[in-house]
VODREN-117152 format. One record per residue (C-alpha): residue number from 1; residue in one letter; x, y, z. Coordinates in steps of 0.25 Angstrom, whole numbers, plus 5000, padded with zeros to 4 digits. Layout:
BEGIN
{num: NUM&residuo: A&px: X&py: Y&pz: Z} .
...
***
This chain:
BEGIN
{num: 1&residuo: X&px: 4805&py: 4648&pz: 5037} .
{num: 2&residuo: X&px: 4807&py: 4662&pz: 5031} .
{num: 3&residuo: X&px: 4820&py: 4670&pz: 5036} .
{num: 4&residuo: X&px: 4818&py: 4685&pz: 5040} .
{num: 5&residuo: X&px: 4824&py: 4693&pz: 5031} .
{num: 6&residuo: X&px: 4836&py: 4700&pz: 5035} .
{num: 7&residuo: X&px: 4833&py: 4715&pz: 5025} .
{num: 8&residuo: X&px: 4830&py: 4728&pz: 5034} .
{num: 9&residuo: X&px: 4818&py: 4736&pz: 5029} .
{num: 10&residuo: X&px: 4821&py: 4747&pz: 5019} .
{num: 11&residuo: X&px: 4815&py: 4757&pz: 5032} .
{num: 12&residuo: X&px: 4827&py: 4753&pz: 5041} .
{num: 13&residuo: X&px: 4837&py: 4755&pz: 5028} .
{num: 14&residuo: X&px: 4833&py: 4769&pz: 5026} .
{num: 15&residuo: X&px: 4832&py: 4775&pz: 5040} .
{num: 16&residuo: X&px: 4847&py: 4767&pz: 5042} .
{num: 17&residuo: X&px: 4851&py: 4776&pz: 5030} .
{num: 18&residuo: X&px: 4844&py: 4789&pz: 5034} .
{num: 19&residuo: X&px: 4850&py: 4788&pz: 5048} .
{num: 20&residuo: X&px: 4864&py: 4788&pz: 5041} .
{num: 21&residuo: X&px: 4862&py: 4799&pz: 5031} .
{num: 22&residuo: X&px: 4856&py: 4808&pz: 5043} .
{num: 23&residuo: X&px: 4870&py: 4804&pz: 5052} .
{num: 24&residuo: X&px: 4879&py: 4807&pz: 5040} .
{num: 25&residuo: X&px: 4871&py: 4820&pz: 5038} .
{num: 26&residuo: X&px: 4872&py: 4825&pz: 5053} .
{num: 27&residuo: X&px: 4886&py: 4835&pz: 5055} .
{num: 28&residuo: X&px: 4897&py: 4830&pz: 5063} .
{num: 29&residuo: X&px: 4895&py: 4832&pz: 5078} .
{num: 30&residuo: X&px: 4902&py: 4845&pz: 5085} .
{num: 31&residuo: X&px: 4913&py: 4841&pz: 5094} .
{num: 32&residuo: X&px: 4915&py: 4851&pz: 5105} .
{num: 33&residuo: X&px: 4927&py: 4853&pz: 5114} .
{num: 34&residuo: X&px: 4919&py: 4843&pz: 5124} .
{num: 35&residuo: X&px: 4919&py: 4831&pz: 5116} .
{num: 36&residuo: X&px: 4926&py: 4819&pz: 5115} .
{num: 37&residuo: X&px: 4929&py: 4820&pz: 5102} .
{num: 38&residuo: X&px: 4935&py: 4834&pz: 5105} .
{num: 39&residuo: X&px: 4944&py: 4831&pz: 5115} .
{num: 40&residuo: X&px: 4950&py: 4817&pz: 5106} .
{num: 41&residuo: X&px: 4950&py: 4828&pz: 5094} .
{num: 42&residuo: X&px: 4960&py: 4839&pz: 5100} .
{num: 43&residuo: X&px: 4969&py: 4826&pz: 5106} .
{num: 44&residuo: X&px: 4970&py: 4822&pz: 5092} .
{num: 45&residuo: X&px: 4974&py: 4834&pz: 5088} .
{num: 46&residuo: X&px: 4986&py: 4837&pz: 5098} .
{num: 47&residuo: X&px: 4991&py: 4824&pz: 5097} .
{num: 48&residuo: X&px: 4992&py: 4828&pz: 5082} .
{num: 49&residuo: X&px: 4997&py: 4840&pz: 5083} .
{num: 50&residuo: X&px: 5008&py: 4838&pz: 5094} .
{num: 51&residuo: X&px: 5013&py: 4824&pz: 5082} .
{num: 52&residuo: X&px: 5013&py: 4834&pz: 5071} .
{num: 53&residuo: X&px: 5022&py: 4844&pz: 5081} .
{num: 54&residuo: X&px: 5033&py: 4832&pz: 5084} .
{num: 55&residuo: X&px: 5033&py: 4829&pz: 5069} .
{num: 56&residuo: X&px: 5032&py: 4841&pz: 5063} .
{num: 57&residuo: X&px: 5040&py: 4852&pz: 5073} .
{num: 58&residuo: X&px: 5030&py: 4861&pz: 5070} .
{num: 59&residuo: X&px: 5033&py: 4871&pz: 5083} .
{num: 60&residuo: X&px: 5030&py: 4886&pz: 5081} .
{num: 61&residuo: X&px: 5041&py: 4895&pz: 5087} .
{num: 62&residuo: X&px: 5035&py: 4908&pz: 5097} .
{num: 63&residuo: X&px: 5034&py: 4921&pz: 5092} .
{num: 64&residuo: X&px: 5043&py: 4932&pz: 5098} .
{num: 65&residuo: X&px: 5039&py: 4940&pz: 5109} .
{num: 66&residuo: X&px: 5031&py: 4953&pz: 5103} .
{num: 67&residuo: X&px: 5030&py: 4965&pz: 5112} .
{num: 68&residuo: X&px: 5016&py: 4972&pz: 5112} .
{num: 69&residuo: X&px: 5013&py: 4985&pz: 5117} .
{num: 70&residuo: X&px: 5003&py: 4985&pz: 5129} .
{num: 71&residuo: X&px: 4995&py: 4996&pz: 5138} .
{num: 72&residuo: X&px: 5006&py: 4993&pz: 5149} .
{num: 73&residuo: X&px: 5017&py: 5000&pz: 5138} .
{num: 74&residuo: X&px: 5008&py: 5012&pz: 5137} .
{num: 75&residuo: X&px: 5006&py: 5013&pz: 5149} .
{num: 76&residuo: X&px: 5020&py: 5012&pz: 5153} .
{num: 77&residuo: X&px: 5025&py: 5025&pz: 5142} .
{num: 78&residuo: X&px: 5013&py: 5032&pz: 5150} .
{num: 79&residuo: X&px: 5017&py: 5031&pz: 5161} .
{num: 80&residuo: X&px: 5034&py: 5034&pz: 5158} .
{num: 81&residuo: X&px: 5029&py: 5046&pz: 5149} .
{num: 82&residuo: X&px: 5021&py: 5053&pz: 5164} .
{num: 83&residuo: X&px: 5036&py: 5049&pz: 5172} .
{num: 84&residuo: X&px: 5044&py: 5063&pz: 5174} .
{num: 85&residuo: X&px: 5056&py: 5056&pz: 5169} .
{num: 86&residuo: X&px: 5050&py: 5050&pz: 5154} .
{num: 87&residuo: X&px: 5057&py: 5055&pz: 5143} .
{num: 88&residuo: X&px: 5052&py: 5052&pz: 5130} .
{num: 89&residuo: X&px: 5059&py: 5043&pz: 5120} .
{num: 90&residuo: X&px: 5068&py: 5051&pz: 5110} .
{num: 91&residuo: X&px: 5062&py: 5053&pz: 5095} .
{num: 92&residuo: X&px: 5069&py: 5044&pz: 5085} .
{num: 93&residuo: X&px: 5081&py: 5053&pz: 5077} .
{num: 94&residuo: X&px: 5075&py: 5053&pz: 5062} .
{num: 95&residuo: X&px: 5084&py: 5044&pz: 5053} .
{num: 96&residuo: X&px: 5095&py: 5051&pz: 5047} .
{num: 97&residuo: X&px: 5096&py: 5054&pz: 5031} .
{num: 98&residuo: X&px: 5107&py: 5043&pz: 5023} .
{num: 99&residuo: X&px: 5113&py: 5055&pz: 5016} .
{num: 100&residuo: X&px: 5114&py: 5066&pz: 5027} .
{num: 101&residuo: X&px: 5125&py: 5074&pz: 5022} .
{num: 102&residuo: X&px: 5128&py: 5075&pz: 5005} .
{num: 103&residuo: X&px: 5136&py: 5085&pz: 4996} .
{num: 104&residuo: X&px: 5135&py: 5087&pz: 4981} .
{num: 105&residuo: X&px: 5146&py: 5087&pz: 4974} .
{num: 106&residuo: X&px: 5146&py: 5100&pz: 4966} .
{num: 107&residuo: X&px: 5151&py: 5101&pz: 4952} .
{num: 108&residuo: X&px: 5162&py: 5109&pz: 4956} .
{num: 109&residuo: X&px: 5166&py: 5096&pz: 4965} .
{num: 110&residuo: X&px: 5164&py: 5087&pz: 4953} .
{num: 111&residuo: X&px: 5180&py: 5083&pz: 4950} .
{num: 112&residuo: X&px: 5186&py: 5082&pz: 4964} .
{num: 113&residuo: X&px: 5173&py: 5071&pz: 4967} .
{num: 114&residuo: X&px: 5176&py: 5064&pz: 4955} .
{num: 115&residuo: X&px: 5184&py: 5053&pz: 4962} .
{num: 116&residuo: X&px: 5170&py: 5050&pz: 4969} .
{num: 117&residuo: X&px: 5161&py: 5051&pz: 4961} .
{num: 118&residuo: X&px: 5168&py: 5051&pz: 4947} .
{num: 119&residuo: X&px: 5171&py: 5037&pz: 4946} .
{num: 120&residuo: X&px: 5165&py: 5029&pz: 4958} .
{num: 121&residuo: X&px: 5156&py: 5019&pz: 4955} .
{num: 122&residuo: X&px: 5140&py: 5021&pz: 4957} .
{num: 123&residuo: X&px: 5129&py: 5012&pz: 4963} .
{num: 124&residuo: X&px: 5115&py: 5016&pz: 4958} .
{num: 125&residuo: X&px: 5101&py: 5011&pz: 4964} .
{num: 126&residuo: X&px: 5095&py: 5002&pz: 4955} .
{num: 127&residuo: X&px: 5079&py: 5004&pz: 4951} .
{num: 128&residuo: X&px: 5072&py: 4995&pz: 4962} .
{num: 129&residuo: X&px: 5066&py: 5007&pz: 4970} .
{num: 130&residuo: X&px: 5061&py: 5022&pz: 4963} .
{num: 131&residuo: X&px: 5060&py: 5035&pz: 4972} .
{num: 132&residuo: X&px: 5056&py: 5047&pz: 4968} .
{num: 133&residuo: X&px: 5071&py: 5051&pz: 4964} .
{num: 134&residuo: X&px: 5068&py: 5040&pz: 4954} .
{num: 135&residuo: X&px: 5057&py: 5043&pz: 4948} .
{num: 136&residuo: X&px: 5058&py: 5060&pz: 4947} .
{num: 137&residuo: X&px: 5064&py: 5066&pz: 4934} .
{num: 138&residuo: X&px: 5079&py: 5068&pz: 4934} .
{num: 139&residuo: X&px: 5077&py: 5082&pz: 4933} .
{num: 140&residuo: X&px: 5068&py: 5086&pz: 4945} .
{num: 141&residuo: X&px: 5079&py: 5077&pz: 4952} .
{num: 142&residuo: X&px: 5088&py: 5085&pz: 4946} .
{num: 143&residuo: X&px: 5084&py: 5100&pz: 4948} .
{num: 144&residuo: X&px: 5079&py: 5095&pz: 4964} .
{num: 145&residuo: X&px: 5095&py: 5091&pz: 4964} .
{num: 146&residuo: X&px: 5100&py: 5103&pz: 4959} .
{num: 147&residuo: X&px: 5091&py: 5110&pz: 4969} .
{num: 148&residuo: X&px: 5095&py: 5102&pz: 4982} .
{num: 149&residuo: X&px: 5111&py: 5100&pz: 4976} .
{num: 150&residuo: X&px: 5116&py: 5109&pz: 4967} .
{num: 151&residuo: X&px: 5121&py: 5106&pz: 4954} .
{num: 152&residuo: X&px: 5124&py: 5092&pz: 4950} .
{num: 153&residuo: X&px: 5139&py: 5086&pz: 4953} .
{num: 154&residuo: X&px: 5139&py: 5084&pz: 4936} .
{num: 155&residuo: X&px: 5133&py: 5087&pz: 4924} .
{num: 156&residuo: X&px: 5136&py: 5084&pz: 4910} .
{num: 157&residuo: X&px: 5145&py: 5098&pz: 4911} .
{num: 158&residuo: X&px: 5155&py: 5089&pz: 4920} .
{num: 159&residuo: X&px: 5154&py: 5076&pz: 4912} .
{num: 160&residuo: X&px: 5167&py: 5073&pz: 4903} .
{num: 161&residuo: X&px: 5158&py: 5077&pz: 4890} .
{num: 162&residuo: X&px: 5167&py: 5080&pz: 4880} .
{num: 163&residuo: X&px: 5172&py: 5065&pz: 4882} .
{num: 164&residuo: X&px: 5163&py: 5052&pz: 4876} .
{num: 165&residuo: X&px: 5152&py: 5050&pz: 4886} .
{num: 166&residuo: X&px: 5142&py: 5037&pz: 4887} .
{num: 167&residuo: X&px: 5129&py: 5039&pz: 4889} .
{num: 168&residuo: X&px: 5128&py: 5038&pz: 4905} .
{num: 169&residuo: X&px: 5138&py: 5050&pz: 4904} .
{num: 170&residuo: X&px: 5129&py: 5059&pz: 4901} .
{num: 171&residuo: X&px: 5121&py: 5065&pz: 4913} .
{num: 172&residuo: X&px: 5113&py: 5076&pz: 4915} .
{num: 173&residuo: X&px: 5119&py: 5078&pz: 4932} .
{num: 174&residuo: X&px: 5125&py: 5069&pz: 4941} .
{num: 175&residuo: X&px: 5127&py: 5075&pz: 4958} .
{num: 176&residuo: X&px: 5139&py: 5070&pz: 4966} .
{num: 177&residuo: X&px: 5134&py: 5068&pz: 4981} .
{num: 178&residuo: X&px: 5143&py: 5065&pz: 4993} .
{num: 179&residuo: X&px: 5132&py: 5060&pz: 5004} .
{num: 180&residuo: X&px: 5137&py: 5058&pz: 5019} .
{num: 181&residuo: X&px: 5150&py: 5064&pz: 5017} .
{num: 182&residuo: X&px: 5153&py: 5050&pz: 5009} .
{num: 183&residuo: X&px: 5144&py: 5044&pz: 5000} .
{num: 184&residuo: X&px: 5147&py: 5049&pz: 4983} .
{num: 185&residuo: X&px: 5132&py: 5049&pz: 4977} .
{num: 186&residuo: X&px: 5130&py: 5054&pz: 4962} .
{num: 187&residuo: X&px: 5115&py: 5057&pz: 4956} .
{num: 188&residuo: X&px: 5115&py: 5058&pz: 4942} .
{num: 189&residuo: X&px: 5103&py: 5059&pz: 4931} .
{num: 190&residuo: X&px: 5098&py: 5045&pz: 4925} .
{num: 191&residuo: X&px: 5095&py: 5052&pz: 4910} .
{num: 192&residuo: X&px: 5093&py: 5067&pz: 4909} .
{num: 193&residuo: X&px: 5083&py: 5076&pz: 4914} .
{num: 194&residuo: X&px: 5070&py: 5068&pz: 4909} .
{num: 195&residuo: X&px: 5074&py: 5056&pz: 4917} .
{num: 196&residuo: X&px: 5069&py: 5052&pz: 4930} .
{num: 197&residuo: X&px: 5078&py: 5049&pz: 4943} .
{num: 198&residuo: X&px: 5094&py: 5051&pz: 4945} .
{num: 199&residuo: X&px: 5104&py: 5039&pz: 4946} .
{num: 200&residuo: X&px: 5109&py: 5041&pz: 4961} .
{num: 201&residuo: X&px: 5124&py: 5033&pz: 4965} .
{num: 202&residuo: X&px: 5131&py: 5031&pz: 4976} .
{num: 203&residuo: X&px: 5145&py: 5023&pz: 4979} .
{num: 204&residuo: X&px: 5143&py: 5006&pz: 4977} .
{num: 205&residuo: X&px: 5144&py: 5005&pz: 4993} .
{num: 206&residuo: X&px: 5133&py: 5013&pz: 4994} .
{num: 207&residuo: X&px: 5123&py: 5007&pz: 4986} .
{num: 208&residuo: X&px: 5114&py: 5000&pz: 4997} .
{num: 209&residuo: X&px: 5112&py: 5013&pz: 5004} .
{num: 210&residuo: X&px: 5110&py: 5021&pz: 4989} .
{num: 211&residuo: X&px: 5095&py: 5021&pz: 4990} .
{num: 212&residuo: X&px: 5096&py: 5026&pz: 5004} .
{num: 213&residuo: X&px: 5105&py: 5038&pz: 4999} .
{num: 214&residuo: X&px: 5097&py: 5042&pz: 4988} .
{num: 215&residuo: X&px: 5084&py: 5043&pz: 4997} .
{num: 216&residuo: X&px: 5091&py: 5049&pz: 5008} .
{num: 217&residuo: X&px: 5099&py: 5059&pz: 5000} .
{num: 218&residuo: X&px: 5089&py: 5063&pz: 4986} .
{num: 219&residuo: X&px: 5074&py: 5057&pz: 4992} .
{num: 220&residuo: X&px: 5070&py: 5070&pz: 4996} .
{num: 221&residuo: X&px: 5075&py: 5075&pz: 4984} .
{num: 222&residuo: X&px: 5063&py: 5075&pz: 4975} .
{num: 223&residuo: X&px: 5051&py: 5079&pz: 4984} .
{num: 224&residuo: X&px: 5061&py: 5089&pz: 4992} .
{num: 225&residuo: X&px: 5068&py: 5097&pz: 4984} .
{num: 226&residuo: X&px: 5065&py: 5108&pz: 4974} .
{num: 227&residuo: X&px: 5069&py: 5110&pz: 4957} .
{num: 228&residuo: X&px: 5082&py: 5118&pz: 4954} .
{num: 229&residuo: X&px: 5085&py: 5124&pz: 4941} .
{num: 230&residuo: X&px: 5096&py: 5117&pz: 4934} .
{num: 231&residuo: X&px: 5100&py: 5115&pz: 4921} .
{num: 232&residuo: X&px: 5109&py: 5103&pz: 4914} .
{num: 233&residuo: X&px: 5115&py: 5097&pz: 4901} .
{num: 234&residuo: X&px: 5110&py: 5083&pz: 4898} .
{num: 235&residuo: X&px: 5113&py: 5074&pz: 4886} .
{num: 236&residuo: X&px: 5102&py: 5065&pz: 4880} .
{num: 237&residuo: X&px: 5113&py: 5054&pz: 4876} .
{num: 238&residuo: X&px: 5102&py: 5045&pz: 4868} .
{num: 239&residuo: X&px: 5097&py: 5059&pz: 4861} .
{num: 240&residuo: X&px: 5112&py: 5065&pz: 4859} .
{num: 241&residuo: X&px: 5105&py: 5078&pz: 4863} .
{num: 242&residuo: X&px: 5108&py: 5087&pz: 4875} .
{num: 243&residuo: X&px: 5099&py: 5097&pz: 4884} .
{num: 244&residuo: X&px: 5099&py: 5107&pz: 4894} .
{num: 245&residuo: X&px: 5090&py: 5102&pz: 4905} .
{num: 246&residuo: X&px: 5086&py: 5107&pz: 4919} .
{num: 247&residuo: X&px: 5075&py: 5114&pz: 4925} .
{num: 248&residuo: X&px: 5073&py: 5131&pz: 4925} .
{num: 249&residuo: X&px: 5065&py: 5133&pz: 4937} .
{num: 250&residuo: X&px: 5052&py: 5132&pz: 4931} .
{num: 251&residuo: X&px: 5053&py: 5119&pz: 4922} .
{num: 252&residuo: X&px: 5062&py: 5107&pz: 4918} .
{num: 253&residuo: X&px: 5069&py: 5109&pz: 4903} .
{num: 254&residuo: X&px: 5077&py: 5099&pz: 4895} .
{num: 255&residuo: X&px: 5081&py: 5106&pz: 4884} .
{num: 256&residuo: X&px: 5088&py: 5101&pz: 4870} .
{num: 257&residuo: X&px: 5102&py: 5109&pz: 4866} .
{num: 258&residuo: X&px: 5115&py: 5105&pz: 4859} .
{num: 259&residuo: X&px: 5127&py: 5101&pz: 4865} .
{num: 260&residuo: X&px: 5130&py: 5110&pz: 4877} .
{num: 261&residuo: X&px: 5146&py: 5114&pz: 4879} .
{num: 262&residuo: X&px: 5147&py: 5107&pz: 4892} .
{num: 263&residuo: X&px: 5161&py: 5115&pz: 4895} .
{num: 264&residuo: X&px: 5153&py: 5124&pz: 4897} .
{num: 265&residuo: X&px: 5148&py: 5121&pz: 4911} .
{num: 266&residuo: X&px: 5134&py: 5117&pz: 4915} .
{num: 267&residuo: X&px: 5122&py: 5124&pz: 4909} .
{num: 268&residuo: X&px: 5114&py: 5135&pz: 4915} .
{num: 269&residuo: X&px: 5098&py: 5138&pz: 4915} .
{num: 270&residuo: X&px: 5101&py: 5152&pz: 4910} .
{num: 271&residuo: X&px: 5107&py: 5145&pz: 4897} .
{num: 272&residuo: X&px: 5092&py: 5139&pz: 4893} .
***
């Protein structure tokens, strides 16, 4: 007798594999808030989260109390300012100056100041920060100096000249300040007339508070204060040649001579 044969027809093959393909292809179902699959999901979750807090520590500290304004605090300031009684706040004072009293220290003055300022040692400001003192040329700073203070303290008239002198020696002017009745501060040329900028230096215990002097005391300096004539000797050391330089009223000059006799005394515009 002739066993059935136990092969499934090729039809039942190929709708067993279509069926699969179309399941693989269909998305995931959406699970919502109302589902059981939900609910064991968010479980699963907390009971990670709260492992992951006893093993890790992981606790975020509160953040401070932070005051925000609210129409109850405007209401309250209208409601003071309409009482017989309100006063307003009093305005702020304006901060005082660093430098509110300073004297220069005349030429005439020059010798019975020399134990402060003739052999002190000086602290300068390095070249981290440029102001506009920096970056103008020496003389506009010079002739807004002499117009605001006078004179410079020294010249080259007042320097030891007829003894051997080093390069740095040689200056064109150097003031001597007195600020706040207590503080020596010197400003002195960097190199001659067609320089920019002038070296400002205070006492060593002062140098942390330098850069606040020298804006308190010279910042207006520049955009407040007006040209003066003036004239001076200055000594071009690296051309061994000397000038008279200075400005007339109408323009700047720099101008070649020989030798001056310094004994003589400061130079003098009506000399040109």
């Amino acid at each position: 007798m002739r066993r059935p044969s136990r092969k499934f027809p090729y039809s039942f093959l190929i709708l067993i594999f279509a069926d699969t393909v179309s399941a693989a292809a269909q998305p995931e179902p959406h699970i919502t808030m109302h589902d059981v699959g939900w609910v064991y999901r968010e479980a699963q979750f907390f009971l990670e989260f709260e492992a992951n807090l006893e093993s890790a520590g992981r606790l975020v500290m509160p953040r401070p109390l932070e005051r925000h304004q609210t129409a109850a605090d405007t209401l309250d300031l209208w409601i003071r300012k309409r009482a017989f009684d309100y006063k307003p706040p009093p305005e702020p004072e304006p901060p005082q100056p660093l430098v509110q009293t300073w004297k220069v220290i005349s030429p005439g003055e020059r010798l019975k100041n020399l134990h402060v300022f003739g052999t002190a040692e000086w602290a300068f400001l390095g070249n981290n920060e440029f102001t506009a003192l920096d970056t103008s040329l020496t003389r506009e700073i010079r002739a807004r100096m002499q117009s605001r203070f006078g004179p410079p303290t020294v010249t080259m008239v007042e320097r030891e000249y007829w003894l051997p002198l080093s390069r740095q020696d040689y200056i064109q002017f150097e003031y001597w300040f007195e600020l706040n009745d207590s503080i020596p501060m010197i400003v002195i040329d960097v190199n001659g007339p067609s320089d920019r900028g002038v070296i400002v230096a205070v006492y060593p215990e002062y140098r942390d508070v330098l850069y606040q002097l020298r804006e308190s005391f010279l910042g207006g300096l520049i955009h407040g204060e007006p040209f003066a004539p003036y004239v001076d000797y200055y000594y071009n050391y690296a051309a061994k040649r000397w000038y008279r330089t200075g400005w007339d009223g109408e323009q700047f000059f720099t101008e070649s001579m020989s030798k001056p006799n310094l004994a003589r005394g400061r130079p003098k515009l009506i000399d040109r």
